[in-house]
BALUM-833246 format. One line per 5 residues: number of its first residue (from 0); for each residue z, y, x of N, C-alpha, C. Coordinates in pm, 1 decimal, always signed. Atoms other than C-alpha are relative to their C-alpha. Layout:
BEGIN
NUM	Z/Y/X/Z/Y/X/Z/Y/X | ...
This chain:
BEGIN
0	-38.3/+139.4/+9.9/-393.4/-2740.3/+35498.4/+151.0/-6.8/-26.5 | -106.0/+37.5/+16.9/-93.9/-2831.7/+35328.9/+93.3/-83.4/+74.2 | -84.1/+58.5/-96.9/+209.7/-3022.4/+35549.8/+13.4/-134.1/-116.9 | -41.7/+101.2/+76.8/+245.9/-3378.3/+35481.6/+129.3/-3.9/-63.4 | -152.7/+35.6/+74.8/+501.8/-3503.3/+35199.8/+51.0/-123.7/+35.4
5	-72.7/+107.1/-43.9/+766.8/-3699.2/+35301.1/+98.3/-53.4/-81.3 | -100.4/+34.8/+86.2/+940.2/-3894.9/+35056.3/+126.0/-53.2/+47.9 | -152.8/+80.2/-50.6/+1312.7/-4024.5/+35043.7/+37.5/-10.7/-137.5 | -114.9/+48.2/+120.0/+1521.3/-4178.5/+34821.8/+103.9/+88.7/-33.2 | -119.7/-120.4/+43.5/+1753.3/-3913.1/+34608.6/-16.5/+120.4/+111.9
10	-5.9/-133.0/-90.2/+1637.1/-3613.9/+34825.8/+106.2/+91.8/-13.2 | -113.9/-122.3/+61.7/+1887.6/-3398.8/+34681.2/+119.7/-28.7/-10.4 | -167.8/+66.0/+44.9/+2171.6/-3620.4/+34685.6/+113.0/+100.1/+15.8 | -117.9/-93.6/-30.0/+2473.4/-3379.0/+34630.0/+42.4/+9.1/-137.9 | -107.6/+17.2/+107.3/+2767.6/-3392.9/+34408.2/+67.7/+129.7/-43.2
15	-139.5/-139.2/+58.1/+2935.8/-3108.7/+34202.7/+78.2/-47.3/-109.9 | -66.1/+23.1/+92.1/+3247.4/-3103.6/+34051.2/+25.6/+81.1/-71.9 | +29.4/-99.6/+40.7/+3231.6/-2884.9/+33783.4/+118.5/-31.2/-111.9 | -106.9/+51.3/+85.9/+3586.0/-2875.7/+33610.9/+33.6/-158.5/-6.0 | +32.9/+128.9/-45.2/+3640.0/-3236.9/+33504.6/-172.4/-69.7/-19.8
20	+96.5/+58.2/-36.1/+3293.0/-3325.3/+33530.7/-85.7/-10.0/+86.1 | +41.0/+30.9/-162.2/+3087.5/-3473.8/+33815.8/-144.6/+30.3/-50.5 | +163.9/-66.2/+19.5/+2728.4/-3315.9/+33856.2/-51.1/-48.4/+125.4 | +58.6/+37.7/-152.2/+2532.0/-3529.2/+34083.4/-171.2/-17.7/+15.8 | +126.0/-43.1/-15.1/+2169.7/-3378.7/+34183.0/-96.0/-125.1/+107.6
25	+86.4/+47.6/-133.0/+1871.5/-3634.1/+34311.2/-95.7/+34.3/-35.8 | +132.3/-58.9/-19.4/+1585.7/-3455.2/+34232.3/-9.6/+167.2/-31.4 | +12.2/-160.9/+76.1/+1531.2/-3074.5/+34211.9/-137.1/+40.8/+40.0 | +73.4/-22.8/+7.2/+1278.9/-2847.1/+34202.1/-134.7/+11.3/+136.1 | +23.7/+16.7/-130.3/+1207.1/-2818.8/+34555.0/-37.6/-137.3/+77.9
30	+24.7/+107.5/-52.2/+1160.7/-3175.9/+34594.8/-113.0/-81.3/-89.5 | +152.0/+80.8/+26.9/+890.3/-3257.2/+34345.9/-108.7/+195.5/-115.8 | +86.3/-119.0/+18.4/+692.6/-2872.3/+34321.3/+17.2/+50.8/-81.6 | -21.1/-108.7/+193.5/+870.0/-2731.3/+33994.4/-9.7/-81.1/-124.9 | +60.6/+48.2/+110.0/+770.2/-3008.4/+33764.9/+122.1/-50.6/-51.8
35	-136.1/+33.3/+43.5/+1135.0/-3166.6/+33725.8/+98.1/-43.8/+58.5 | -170.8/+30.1/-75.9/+1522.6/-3206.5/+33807.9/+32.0/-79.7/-111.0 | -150.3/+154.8/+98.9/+1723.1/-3504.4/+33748.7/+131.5/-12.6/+51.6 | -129.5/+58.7/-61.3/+2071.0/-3516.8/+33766.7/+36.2/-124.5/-105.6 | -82.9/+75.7/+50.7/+2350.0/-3779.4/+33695.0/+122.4/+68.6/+8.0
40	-96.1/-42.0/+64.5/+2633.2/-3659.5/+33447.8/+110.0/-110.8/-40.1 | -93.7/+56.2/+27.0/+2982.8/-3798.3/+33465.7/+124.5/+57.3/-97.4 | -70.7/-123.0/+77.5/+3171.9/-3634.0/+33175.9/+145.0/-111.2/-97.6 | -69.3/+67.9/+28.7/+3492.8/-3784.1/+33093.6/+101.8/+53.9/-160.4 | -79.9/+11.7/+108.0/+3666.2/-3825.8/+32746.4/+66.3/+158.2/+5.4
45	-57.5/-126.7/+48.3/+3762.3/-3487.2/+32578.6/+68.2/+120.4/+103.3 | +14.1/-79.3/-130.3/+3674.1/-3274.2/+32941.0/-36.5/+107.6/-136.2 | +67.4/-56.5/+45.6/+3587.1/-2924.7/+32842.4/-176.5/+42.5/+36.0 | +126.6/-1.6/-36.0/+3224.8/-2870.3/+32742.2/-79.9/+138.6/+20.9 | +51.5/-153.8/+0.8/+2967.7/-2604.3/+32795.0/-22.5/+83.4/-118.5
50	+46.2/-51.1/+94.1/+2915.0/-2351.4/+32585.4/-125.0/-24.9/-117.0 | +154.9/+30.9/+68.0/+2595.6/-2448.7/+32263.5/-81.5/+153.7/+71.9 | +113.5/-98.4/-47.9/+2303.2/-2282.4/+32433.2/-115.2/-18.5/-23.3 | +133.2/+71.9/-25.3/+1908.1/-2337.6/+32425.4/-66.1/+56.3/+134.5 | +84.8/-33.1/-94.7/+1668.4/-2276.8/+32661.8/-195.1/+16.3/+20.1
55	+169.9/-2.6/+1.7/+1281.4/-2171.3/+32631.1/-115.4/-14.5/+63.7 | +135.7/+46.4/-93.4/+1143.4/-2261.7/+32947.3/-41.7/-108.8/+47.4 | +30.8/+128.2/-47.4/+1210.4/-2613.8/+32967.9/+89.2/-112.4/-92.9 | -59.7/+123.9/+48.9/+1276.5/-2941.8/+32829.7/+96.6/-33.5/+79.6 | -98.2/+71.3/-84.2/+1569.2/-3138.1/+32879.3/+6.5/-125.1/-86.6
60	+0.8/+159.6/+61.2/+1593.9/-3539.2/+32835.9/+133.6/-12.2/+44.7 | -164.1/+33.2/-57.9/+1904.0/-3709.5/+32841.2/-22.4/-161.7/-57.4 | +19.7/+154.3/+6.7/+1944.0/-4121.1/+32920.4/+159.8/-27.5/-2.0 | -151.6/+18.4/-26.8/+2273.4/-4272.5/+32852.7/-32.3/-138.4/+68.2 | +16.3/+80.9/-101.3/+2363.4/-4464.9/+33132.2/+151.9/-122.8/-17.4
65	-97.9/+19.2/+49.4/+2725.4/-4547.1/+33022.5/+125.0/+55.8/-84.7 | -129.8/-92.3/+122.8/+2992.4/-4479.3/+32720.5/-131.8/+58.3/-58.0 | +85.7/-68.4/+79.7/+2863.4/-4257.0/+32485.0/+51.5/+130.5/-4.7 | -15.6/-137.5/+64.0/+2814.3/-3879.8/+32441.9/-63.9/+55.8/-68.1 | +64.1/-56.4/+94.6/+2748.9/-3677.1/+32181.7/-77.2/+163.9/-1.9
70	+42.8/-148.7/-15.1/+2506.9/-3366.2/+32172.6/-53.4/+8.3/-146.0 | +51.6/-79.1/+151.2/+2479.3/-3140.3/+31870.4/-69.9/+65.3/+19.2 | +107.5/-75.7/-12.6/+2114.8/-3034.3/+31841.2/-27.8/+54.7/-97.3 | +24.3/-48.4/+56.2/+2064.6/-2774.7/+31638.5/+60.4/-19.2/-179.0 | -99.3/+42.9/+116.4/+2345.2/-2877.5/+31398.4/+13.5/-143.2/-20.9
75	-33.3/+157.4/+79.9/+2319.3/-3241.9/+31390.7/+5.6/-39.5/+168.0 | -107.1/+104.6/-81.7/+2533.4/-3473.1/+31599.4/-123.5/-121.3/+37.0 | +45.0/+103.2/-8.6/+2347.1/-3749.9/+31830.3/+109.1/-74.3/+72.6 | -97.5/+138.3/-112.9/+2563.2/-4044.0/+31976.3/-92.4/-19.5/+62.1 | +90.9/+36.9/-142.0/+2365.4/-4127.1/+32337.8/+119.0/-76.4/+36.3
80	-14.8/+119.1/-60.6/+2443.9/-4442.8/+32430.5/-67.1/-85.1/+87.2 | +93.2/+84.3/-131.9/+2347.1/-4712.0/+32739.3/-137.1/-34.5/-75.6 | +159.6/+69.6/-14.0/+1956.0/-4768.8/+32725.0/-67.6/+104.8/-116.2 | +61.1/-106.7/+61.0/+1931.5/-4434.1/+32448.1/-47.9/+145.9/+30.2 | +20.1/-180.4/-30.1/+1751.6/-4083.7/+32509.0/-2.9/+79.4/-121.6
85	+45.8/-158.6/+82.8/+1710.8/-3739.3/+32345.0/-39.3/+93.2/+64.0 | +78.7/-89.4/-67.6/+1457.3/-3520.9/+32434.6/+58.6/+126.5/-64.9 | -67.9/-134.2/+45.5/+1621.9/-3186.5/+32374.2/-177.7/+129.5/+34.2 | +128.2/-56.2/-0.9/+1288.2/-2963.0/+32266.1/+38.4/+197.1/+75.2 | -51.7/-88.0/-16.6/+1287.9/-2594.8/+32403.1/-7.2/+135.7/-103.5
90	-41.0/-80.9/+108.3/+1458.0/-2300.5/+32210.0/+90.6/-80.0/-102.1 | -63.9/+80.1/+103.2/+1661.7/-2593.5/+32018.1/+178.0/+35.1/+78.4 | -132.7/+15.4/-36.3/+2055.3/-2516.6/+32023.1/+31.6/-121.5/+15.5 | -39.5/+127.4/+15.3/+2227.7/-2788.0/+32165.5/+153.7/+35.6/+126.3 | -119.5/+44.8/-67.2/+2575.8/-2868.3/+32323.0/+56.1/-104.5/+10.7
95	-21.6/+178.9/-5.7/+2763.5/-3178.3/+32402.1/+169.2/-30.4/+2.0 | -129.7/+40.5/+6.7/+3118.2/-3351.8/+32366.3/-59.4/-160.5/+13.7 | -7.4/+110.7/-4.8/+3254.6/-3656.6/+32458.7/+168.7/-43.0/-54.0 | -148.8/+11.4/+36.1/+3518.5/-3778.6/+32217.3/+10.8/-163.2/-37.1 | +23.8/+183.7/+45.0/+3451.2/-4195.2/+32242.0/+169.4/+12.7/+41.1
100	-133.8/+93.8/-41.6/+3806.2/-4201.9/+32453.9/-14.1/-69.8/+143.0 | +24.7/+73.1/-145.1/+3616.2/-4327.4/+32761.6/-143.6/+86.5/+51.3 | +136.2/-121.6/-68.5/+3354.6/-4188.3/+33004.8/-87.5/-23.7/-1.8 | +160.4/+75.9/+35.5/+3014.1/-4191.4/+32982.9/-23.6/+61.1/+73.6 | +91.1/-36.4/-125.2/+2741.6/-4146.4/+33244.9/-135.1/+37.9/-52.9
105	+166.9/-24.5/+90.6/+2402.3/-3967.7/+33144.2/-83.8/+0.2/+142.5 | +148.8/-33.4/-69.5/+2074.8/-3926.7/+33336.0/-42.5/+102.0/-86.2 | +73.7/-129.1/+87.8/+1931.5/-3588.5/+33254.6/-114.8/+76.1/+40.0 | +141.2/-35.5/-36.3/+1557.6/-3470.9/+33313.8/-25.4/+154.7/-53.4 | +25.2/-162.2/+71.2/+1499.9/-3112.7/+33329.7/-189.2/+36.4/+26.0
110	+144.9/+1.4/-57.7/+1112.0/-3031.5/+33322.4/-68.2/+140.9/-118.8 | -25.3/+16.2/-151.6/+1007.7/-2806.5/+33467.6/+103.9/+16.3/+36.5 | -112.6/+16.8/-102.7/+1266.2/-2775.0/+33728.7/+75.9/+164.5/+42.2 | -36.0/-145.3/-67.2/+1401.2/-2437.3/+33653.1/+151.6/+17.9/+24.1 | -187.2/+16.9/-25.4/+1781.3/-2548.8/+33694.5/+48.0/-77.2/+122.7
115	-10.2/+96.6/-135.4/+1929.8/-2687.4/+33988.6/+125.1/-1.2/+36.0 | -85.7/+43.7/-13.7/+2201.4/-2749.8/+34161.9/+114.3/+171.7/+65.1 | -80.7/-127.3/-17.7/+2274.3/-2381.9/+34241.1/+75.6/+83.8/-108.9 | -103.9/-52.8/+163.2/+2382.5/-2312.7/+33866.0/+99.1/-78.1/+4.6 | -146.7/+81.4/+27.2/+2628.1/-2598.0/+33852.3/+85.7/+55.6/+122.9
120	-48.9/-66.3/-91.2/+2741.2/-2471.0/+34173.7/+101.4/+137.4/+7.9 | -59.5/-195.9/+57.9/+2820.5/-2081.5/+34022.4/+77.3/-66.6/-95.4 | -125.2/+15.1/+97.8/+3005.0/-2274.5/+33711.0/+99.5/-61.1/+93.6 | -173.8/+33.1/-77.4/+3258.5/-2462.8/+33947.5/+23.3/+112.7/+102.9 | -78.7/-122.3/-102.5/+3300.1/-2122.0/+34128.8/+59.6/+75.0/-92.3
125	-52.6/-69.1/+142.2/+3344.1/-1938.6/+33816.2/+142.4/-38.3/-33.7 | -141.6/+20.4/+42.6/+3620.7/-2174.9/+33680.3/+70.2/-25.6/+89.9 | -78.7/-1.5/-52.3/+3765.0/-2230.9/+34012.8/+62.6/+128.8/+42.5 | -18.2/-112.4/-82.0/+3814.4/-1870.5/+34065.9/+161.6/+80.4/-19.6 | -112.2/-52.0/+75.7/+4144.0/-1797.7/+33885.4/-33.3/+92.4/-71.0
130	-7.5/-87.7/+93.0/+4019.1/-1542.6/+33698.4/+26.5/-43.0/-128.1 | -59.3/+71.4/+78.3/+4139.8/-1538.2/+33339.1/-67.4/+3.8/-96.3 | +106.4/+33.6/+129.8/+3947.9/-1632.6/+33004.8/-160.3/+94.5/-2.1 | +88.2/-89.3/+22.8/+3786.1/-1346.2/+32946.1/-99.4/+32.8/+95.0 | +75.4/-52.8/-124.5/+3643.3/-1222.0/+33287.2/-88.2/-167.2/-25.0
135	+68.6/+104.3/-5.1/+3516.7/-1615.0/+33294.2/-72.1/-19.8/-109.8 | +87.7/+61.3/+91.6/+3349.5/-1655.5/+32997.3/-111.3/+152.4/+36.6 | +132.6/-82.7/-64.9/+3129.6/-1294.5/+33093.5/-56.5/-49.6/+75.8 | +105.4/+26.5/-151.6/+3025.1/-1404.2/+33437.3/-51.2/-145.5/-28.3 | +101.6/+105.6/+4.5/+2938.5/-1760.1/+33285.6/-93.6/+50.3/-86.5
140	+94.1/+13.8/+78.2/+2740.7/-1616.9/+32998.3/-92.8/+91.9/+111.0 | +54.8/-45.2/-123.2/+2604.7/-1379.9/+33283.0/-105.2/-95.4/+96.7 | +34.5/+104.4/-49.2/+2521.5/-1697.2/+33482.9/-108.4/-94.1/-60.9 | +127.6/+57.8/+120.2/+2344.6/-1876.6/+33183.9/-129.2/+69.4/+6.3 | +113.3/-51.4/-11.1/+2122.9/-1619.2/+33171.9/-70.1/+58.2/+99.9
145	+85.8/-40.5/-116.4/+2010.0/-1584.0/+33471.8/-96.3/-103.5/+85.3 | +17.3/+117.3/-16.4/+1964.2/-1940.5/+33523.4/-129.5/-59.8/-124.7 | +107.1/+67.9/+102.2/+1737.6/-1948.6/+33178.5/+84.5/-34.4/-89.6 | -58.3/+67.3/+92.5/+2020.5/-2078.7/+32923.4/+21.5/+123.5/-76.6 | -2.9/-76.6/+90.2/+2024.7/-1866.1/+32620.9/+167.8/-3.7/-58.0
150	-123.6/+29.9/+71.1/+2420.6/-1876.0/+32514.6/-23.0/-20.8/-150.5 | -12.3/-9.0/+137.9/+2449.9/-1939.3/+32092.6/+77.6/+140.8/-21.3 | -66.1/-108.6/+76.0/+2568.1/-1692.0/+31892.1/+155.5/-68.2/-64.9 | -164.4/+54.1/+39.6/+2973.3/-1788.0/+31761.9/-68.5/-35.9/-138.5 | +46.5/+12.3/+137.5/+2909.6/-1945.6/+31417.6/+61.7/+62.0/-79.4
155	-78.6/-82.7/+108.5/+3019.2/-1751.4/+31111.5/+3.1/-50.8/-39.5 | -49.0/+19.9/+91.4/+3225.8/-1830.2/+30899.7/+23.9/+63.2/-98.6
C-alpha cells in the first residue's frame, strides 16, 4: 500500500541564484513521480547565458511570463513573450539570450523531470567558485552531462 499524497502549493519552493539569474523551483521530480519540473526564470537584460545544448530525454516548454527572451532553436531565433510558449522538442539545439534591455520572466516545463534544482545548484557553485575560465567551463560541460544536457559543438566558421 502506497502512503497517502499530500499536496501543497509550490512544494519545492526554493530560489537559486545562478550568476545574474534567479532560478526559482515549484515543482520537481520528486513532487509529481518523474513526469515534470517547473521552474520560474528571472533572466535579466544581457546576463550571461548558458551554453547552446540539447537534450534527449526530455522536453522542455517555455511560457513567457514577462519581457521577452529569445531562444535559438536549432538556428532560428524565437522572441517569447507574455502569454507565448515554445515547446523545445528533444535532441533540438537550443540556447537563450535576453537582449530586449529589460527583464523577462519565463515559466519552464521540463517533462519528464530529469532536471532539478540540484543542477542549477552545481552551476552557481561552479561560477561562484573562483576558479578561472577554463577549469569552469570543464566542470560545467562535466555537469551538463551528467545532468542529461548534451553541450553543442562551437560553430565553424
Amino acid at each position: 500500500m502506497q502512503p497517502e499524497a499530500v499536496n501543497r502549493l509550490n512544494p519545492s519552493d526554493e530560489t537559486i541564484q545562478v550568476g545574474a539569474m534567479t532560478v526559482r523551483f515549484l515543482i520537481t521530480g520528486d513532487d509529481s513521480n518523474g513526469s515534470t519540473a517547473i521552474f520560474e526564470m528571472t533572466t535579466p537584460s544581457d546576463a550571461q547565458m548558458p551554453a547552446p545544448h540539447s537534450h534527449d530525454a526530455y522536453e522542455e516548454t517555455v511560457y513567457g511570463l514577462e519581457g521577452v527572451l529569445t531562444f535559438t532553436v536549432d538556428g532560428t531565433p524565437y522572441d517569447i513573450g507574455p502569454g507565448q510558449s515554445l515547446c523545445i522538442r528533444r535532441g533540438q539545439v537550443h540556447g537563450f539570450s535576453n537582449t530586449s534591455g529589460s527583464v523577462s520572466r519565463s515559466l519552464l516545463v521540463v517533462s519528464p523531470a530529469l532536471i532539478g534544482p540540484e543542477y542549477f545548484r552545481g552551476v552557481a557553485e561552479i561560477f561562484s567558485s573562483g576558479a578561472a575560465m577554463p577549469e569552469i567551463r570543464t566542470r560545467l560541460m562535466d555537469l551538463m552531462r551528467r545532468f542529461g544536457l548534451t553541450p553543442a559543438p562551437p560553430p565553424t566558421s
